[in-house]
C-alpha positions in Angstrom: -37.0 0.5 -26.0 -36.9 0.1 -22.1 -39.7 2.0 -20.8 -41.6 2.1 -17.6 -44.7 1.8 -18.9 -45.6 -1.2 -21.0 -48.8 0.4 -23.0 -46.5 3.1 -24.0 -43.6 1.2 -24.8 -45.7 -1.2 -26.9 -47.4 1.7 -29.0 -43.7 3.5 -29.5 -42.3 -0.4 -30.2 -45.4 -0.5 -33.1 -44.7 2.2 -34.8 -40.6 1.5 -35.1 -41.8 -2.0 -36.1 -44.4 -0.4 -38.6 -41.9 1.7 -40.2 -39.4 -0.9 -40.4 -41.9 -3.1 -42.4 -42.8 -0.3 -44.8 -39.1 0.2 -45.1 -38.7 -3.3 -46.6 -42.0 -3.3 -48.7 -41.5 0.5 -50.5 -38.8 1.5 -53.0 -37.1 4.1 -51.1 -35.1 7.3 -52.3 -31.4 7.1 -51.7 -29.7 8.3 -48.9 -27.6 11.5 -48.3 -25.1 10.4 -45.8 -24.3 6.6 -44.9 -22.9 5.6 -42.1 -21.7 2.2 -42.2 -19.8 -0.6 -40.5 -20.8 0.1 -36.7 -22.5 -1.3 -33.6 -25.6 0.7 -33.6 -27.8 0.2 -30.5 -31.3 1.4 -31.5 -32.8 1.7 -28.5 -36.1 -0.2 -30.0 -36.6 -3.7 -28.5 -36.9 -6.6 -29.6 -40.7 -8.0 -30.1 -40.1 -11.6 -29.9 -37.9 -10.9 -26.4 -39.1 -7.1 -24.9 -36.1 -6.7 -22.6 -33.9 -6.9 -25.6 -32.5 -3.8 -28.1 -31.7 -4.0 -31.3 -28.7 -3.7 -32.7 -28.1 -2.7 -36.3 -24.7 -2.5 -38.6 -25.2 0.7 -40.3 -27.6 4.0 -41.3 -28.7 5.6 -44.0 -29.5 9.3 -43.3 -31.5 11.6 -46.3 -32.3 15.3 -44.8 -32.7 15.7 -41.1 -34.1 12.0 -40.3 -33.2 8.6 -40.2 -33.9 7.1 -43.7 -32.9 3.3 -42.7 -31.1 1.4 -40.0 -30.0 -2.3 -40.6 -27.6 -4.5 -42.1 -24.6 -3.1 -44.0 -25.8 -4.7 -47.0 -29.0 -3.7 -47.5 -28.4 0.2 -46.5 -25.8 0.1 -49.4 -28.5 -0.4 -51.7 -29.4 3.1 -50.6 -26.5 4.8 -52.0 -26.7 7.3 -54.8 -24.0 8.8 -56.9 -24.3 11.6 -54.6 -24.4 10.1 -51.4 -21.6 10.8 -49.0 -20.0 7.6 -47.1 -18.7 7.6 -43.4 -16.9 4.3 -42.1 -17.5 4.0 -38.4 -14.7 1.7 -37.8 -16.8 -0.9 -35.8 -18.1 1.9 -33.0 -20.8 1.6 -31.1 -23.6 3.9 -31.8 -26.6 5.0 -29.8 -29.4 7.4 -30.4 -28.2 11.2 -28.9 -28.2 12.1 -24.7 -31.1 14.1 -24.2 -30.4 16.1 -21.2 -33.6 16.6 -19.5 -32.7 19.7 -16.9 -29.6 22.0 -17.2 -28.6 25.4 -17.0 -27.0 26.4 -20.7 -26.3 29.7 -20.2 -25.2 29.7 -16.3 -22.8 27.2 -17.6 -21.4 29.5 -20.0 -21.5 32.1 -17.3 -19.4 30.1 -14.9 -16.5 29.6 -17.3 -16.4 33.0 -18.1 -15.9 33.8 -14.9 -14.0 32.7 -11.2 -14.9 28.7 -11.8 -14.2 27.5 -8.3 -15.8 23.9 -8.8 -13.4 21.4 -6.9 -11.9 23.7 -4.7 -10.9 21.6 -1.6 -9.6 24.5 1.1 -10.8 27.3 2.4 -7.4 28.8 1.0 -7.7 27.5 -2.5 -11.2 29.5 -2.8 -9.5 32.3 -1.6 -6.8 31.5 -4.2 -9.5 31.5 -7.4 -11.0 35.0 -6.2 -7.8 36.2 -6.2 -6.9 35.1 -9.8 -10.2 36.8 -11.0 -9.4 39.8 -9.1 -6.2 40.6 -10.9 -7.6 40.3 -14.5 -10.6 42.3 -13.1 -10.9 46.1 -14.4 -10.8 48.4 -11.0 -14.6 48.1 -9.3 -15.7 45.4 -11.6 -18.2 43.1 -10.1 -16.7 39.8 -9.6 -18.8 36.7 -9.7 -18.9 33.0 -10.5 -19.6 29.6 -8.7 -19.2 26.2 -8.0 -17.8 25.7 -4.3 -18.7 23.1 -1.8 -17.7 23.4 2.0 -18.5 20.1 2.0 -15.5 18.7 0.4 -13.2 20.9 2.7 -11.5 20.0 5.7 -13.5 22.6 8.0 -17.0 22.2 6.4 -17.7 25.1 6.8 -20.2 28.2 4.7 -17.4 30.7 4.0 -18.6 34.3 4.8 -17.9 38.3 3.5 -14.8 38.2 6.1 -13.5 35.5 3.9 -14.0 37.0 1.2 -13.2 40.6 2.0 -9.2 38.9 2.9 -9.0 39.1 -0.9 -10.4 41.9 -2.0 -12.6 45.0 -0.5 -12.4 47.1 -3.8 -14.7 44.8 -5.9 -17.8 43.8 -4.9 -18.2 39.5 -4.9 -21.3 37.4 -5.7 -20.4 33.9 -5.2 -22.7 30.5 -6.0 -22.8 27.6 -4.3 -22.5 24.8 -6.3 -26.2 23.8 -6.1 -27.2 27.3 -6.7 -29.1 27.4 -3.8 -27.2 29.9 -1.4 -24.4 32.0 -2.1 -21.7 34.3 -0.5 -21.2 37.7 -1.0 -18.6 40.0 0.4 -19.0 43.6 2.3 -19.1 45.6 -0.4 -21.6 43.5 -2.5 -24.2 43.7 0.7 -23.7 47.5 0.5 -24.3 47.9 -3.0 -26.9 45.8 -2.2 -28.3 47.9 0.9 -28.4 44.5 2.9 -28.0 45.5 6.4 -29.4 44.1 10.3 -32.2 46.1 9.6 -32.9 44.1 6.1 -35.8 41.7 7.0 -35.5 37.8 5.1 -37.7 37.8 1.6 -40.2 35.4 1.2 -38.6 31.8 0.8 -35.2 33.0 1.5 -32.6 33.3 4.5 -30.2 36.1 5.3 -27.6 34.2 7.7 -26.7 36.4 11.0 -23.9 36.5 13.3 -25.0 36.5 17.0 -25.6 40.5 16.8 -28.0 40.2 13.9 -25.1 41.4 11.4 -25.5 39.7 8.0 -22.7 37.1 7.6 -23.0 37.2 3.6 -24.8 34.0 3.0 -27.8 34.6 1.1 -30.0 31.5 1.1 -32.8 30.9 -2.0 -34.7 34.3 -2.7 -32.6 36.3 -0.5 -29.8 35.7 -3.0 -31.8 37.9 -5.4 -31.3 41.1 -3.3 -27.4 41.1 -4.9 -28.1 39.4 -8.1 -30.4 42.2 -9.1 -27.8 45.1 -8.7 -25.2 43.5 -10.9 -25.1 45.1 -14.2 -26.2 42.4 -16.8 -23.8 40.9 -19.0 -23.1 42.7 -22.9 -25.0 40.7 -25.4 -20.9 40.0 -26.9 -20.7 38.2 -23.8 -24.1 36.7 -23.3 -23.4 35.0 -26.7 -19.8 34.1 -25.7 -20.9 32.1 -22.9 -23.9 30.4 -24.5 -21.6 29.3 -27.5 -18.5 28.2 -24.8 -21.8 26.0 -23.1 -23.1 24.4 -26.7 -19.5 23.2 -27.1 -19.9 21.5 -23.9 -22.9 19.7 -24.7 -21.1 18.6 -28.7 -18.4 17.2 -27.0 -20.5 15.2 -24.5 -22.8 13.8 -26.9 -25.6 15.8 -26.0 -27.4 16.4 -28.6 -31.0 17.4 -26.7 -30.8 20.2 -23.9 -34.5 21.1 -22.0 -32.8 23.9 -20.4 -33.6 27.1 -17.7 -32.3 30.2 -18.7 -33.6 32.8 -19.0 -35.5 34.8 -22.2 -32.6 37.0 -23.2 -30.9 33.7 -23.6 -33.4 31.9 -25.3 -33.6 35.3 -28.2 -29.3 34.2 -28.4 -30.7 30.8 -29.4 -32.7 32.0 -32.1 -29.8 34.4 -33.6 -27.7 31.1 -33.6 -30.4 28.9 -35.2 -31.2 31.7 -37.7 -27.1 31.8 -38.9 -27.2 27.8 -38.5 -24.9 27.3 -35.7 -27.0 26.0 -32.9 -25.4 22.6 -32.5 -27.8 21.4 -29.7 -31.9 21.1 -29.9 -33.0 23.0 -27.0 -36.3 23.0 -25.5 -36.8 26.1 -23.1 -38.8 26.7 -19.8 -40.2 29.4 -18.7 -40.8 30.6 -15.2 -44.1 29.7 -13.7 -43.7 32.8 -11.4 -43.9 35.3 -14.9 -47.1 36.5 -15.2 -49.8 34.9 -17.4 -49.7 37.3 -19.9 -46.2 37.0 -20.4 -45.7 33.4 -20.6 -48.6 33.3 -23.2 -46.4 36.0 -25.2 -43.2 33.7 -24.8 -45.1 31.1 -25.7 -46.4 32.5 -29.2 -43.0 34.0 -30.3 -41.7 31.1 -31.2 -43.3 28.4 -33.1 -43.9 25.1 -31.3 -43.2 22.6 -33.9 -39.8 24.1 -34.2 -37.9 20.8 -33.8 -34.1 22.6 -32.9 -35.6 25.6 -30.5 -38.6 26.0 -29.0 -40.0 26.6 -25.7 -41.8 23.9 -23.1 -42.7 23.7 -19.7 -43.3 26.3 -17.0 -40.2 25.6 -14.2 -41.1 26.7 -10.9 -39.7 26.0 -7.2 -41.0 24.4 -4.7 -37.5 24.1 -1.9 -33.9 24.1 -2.1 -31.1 21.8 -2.3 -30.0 19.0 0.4 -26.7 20.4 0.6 -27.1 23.4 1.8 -30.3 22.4 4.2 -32.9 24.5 2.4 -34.4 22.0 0.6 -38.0 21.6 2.4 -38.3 18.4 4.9 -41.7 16.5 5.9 -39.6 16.3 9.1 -36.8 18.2 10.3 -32.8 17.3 9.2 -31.3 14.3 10.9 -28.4 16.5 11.4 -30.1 19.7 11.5 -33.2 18.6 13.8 -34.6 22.5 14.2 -34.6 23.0 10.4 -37.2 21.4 7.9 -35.8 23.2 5.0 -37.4 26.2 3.4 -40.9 26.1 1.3 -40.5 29.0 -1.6 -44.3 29.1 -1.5 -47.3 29.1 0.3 -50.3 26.1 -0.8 -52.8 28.5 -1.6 -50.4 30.6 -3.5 -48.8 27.9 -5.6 -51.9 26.0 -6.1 -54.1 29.0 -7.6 -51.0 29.3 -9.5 -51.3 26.0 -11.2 -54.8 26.1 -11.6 -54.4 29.2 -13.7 -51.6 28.2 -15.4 -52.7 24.4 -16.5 -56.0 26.0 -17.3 -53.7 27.9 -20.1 -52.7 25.0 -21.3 -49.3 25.0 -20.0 -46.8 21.9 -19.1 -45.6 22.2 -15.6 -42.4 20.9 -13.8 -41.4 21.9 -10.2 -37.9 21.6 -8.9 -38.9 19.6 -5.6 -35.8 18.1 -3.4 -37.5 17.2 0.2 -40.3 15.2 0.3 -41.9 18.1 1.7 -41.0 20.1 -1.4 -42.1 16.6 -3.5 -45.5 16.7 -1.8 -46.3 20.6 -2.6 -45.8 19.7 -6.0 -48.0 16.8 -6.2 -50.6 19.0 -4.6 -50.5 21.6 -6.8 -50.5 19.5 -10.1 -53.5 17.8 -8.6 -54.9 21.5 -8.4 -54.4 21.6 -11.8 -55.3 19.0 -13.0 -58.8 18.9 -11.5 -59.1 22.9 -13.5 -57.5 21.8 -17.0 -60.1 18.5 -16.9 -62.9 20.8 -16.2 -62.4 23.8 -19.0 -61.9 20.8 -21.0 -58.0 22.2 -21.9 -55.6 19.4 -23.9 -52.3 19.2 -23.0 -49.7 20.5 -25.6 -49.7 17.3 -27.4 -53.6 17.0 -27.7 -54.3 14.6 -24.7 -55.3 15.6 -21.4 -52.1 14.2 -19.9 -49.8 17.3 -19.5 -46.6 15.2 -18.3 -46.7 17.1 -15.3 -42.8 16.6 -14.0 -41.1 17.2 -10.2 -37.4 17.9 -11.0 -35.0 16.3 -9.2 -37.2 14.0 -6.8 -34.6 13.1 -4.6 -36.9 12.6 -1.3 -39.9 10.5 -1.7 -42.1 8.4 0.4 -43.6 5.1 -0.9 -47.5 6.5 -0.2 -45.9 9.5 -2.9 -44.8 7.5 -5.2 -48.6 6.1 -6.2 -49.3 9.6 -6.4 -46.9 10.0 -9.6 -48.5 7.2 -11.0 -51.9 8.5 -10.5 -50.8 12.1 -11.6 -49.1 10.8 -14.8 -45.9 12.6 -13.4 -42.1 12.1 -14.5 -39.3 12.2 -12.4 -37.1 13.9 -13.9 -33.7 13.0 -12.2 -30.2 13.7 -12.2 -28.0 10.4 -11.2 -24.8 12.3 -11.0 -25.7 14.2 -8.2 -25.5 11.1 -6.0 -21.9 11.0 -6.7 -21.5 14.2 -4.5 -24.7 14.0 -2.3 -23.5 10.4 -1.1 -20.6 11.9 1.1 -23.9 13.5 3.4 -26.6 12.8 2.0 -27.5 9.8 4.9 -26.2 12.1 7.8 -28.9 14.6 6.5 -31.9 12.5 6.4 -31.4 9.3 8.8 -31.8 5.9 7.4 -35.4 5.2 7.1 -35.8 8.8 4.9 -32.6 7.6 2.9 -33.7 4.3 1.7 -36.1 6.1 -0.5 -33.6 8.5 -1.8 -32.6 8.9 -5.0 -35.0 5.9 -5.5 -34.8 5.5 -9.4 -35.6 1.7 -9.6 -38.6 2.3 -7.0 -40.0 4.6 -9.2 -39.8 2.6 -12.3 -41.2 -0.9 -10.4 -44.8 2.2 -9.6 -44.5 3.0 -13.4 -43.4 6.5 -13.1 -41.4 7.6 -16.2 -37.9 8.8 -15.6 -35.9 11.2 -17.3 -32.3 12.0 -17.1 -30.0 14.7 -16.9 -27.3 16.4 -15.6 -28.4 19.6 -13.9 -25.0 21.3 -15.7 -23.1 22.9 -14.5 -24.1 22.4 -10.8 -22.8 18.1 -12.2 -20.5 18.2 -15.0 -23.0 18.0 -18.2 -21.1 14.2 -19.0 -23.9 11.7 -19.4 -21.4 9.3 -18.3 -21.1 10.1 -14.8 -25.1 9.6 -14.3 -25.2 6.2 -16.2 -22.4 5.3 -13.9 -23.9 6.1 -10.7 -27.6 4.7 -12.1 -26.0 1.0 -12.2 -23.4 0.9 -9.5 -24.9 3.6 -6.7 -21.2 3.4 -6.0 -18.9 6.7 -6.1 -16.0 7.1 -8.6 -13.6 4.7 -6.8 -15.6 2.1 -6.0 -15.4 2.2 -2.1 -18.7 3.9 -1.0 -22.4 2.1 -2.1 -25.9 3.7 -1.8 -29.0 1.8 -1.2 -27.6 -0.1 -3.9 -31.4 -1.9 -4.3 -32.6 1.3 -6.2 -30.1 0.5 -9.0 -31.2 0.3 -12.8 -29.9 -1.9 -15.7 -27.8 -0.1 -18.4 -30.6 -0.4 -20.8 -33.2 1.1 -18.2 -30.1 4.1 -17.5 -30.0 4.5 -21.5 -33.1 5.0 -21.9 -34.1 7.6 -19.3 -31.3 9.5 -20.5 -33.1 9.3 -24.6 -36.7 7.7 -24.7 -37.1 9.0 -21.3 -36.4 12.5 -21.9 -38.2 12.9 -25.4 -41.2 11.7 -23.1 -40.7 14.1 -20.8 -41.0 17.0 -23.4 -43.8 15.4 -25.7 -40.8 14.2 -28.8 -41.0 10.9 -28.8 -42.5 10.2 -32.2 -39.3 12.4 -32.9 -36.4 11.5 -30.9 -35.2 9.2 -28.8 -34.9 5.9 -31.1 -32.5 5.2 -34.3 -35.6 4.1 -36.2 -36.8 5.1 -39.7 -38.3 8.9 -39.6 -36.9 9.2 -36.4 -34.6 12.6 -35.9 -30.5 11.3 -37.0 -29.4 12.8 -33.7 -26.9 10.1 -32.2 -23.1 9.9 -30.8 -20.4 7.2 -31.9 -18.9 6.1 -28.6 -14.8 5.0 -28.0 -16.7 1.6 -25.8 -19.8 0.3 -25.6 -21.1 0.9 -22.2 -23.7 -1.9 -22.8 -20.7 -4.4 -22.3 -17.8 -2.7 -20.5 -17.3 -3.1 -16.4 -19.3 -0.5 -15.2 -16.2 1.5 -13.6 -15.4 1.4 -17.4 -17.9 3.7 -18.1 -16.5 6.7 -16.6 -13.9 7.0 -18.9 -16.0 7.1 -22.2 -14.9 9.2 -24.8 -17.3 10.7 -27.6 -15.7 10.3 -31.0 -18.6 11.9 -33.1 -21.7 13.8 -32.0 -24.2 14.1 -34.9 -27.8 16.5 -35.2 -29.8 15.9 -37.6 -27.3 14.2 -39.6 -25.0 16.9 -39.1 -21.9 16.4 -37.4 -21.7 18.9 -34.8 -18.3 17.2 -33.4 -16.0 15.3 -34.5 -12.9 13.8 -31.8 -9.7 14.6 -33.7 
């Protein structure tokens, strides 16, 4: 296994070698699914050569876990007269994507409703409103997501007047793609009484034409003064959504989400589990702003050592997103020099917060973009920590390192860096999103800033753990994508490079997007490896990526996604 930190790659690489060895010296009971002839990358590393992984030719599966991994011959001896035999045809085989930060049920959400991802023109977004209009029943709210002005010709926000062209009879609520701002038209600001007399929440914008009249960009917290007056979706179509969003993740190969939705969501998870149709493992936040009292009641309605569902860390936010200049800034935008971005909490606040919160026991992980946003985080979990060592609380594993994590990390300073080290804090990072931040993303932050951007390998040489994901549906929830961009920094033709020093190897990309990410959420001993007693979560793959020409990699295809030796897809 290819892990940042050597100590903790050697005690994972003993126990695989451990079980292998009692493997070979115990009779074992026979298997209830084989799956044979096949290029099985185990993602445990070789001890006579560390850098290496192992490869195996076939698996023997009994239950929920990995029985055996080895050669063909001797995981035939494991066949009963019940056993059930699956040829593999000579595919490569890796242990399951674990997905370490989406959005399940906004996913869902967004193909439900006007999907506008792509859209190129000002006149194509108009076009997509339009289509949702006309299946619309009269006065129905009309929402969805996914634009970028920055991939139009005029990059430009669009406002309500651009809206309001298609439609003043329905009221519009619109995403950005990074979730971070969003448009809504004149009759959404009245429903929502937004007006020139409506003052900005804390940590959020209202954008203003030069007489003070709201534009109908709502930046951050400001976008909650519309989302809170739409009705909430039918549970029918709550569950419609999340179940259009698992089959997302099957197809991809994810078979591990750590996902932020919300609790009405997570109860949708549990009715799936309960009729046996969750096809994913999900691990759930929280949100650090909820009360105490009603984070520890989250917490106990659901048991913890529930392997397919259960919930995790405490996601709070720190800033905003680089793309639409609200993510918070040690030093103002390169191209925005008046603007550092914008903080969604005061230090006193956030750190009393975390204080209170770690004393309770709880994992933390901040979505932090700007370095600013990076180094509220790293205050607060020092906070934290310094209360949780003192009361004497253990993390939710039993040590007193809580894997504190800053989502997304994509600004960091060198002097921060030896801060995550010190903290014990993953990065947990989503490579994809250089694919679209590249087009800007040095205009934003001038050279010195950007060469420790997106700074993956940096963080690995200071032996910060990384974990992988997709941040779905703001990226496309492909794993494929990210391990693309993690070895090439180059977008998806090839013509534009990124700091290319801060590139990984395809093992090191592999294994933030499995190893990495069972870290990140305390699983390791569970997932993350095709070992013996190891979860039989893993995807058979058309190529393997290991080998191919990295532009290769885009086009991967999942042929077979399986969950605890159950397969939850199958490419016809």
């Amino acid at each position: 296994m290819i892990f940042p930190t050597a100590a903790r790659a050697a005690a994972v690489l003993l126990a695989a070698v451990t079980l292998l060895s009692a493997q070979s010296r115990s009779p074992q009971p026979k298997a209830d699914i084989l799956f044979l002839h096949a290029n099985i990358y185990t993602g445990v590393t070789d001890s006579a050569a560390f850098s290496v992984v192992k490869r195996a030719e076939a698996l023997a599966v009994r239950g929920d876990r990995i029985l055996a991994v080895g050669r063909e011959k001797e995981i035939l001896a494991l066949k009963g007269p019940e056993t059930q035999v699956v040829d593999l045809g000579g595919r490569f085989v890796m242990p399951g994507f674990n997905d370490a930060h989406l959005h399940l049920a906004d996913a869902g959400f967004q193909k439900l409703s006007v999907d506008l991802s792509g859209v190129r023109t000002l006149s194509e977004f108009r076009a997509r409103i339009r289509a949702g209009v006309e299946r619309a029943a009269p006065g129905e709210w009309i929402v969805g997501g996914g634009w970028d002005e920055t991939l139009w010709p005029v990059k430009e926000t669009p406002g309500r007047w651009d809206v309001d062209e298609v439609t003043r009879d329905h009221p519009v609520f619109l995403y950005r793609v990074d979730g971070h701002i969003a448009v809504a038209n004149t009759q959404a600001l009245r429903l929502a009484s937004i007006t020139v007399a409506t003052k900005d929440p804390d940590g959020g914008r209202i954008d203003r034409d030069a007489n003070g009249d709201p534009t109908g960009i709502l930046r951050e917290t400001a976008m909650g003064l519309v989302s809170g007056v739409i009705p909430a979706p039918t549970p029918e179509k709550r569950r419609q959504a999340i179940e259009a969003a698992l089959r997302d993740l099957a197809q991809w190969g994810i078979t591990s989400a750590q996902d932020n939705s919300g609790w009405e969501d997570f109860q949708v998870y549990e009715e799936l589990e309960r009729e046996g149709k969750l096809t994913a493992r999900i691990s759930e936040w929280l949100a650090f702003g909820d009360n105490l009292e009603n984070l520890q009641a989250h917490r106990a309605a659901h048991p913890a050592a529930d392997l397919m569902l259960h919930t995790t860390q405490l996601k709070g936010f720190m800033d905003g997103s680089l793309g639409s200049h609200t993510a918070a800034m040690l030093a103002p935008y390169a191209d925005d020099p008046k603007n550092s971005g914008l903080p969604r909490y005061e230090a006193a606040q956030l750190n009393a917060m975390a204080r209170e919160r770690m004393a309770a026991g709880f994992q933390l992980g901040f979505h932090a973009i700007g370095d600013g946003g990076v180094q509220m985080a790293l205050d607060a979990f020092a906070e934290g920590e310094k209360e949780a060592s003192a009361r004497q609380v253990k993390a939710p594993d039993g040590s007193d390192n809580f894997r504190l994590r800053i989502e997304h990390a994509q600004v960091t300073s060198p002097a921060q860096l030896a801060r995550f080290k010190q903290l014990h804090v993953v990065a947990s990072m989503q490579p994809s999103h250089l694919l679209t931040d590249m087009n800007w993303a040095l205009a934003r932050l001038g050279p010195k800033r950007a060469a420790h951007s997106y700074a993956w390998a940096e963080l690995l040489k200071n032996d910060v753990p990384l974990a992988f994901g997709t941040d779905y549906p703001v990226e496309p929830v492909t794993p494929f994508r990210g391990l693309y961009a993690a070895v090439t920094r180059k977008s998806e033709n090839g013509k534009k490079e990124y700091f290319p020093e801060q590139k990984l190897t395809i093992d090191q990309a592999l294994a933030a997007y499995t190893t990495g990410s069972a870290y990140a959420e305390f699983t390791e001993k569970d997932k993350g490896l095709l070992a013996p007693g190891q979860l039989a979560d893993f995807v058979v793959l058309d190529r393997d990526p290991t080998v191919v020409l990295p532009a290769k990699i885009l086009g991967t295809k999942v042929l077979r996604t399986v969950v605890g030796g159950k397969t939850v897809y199958q490419n016809k």
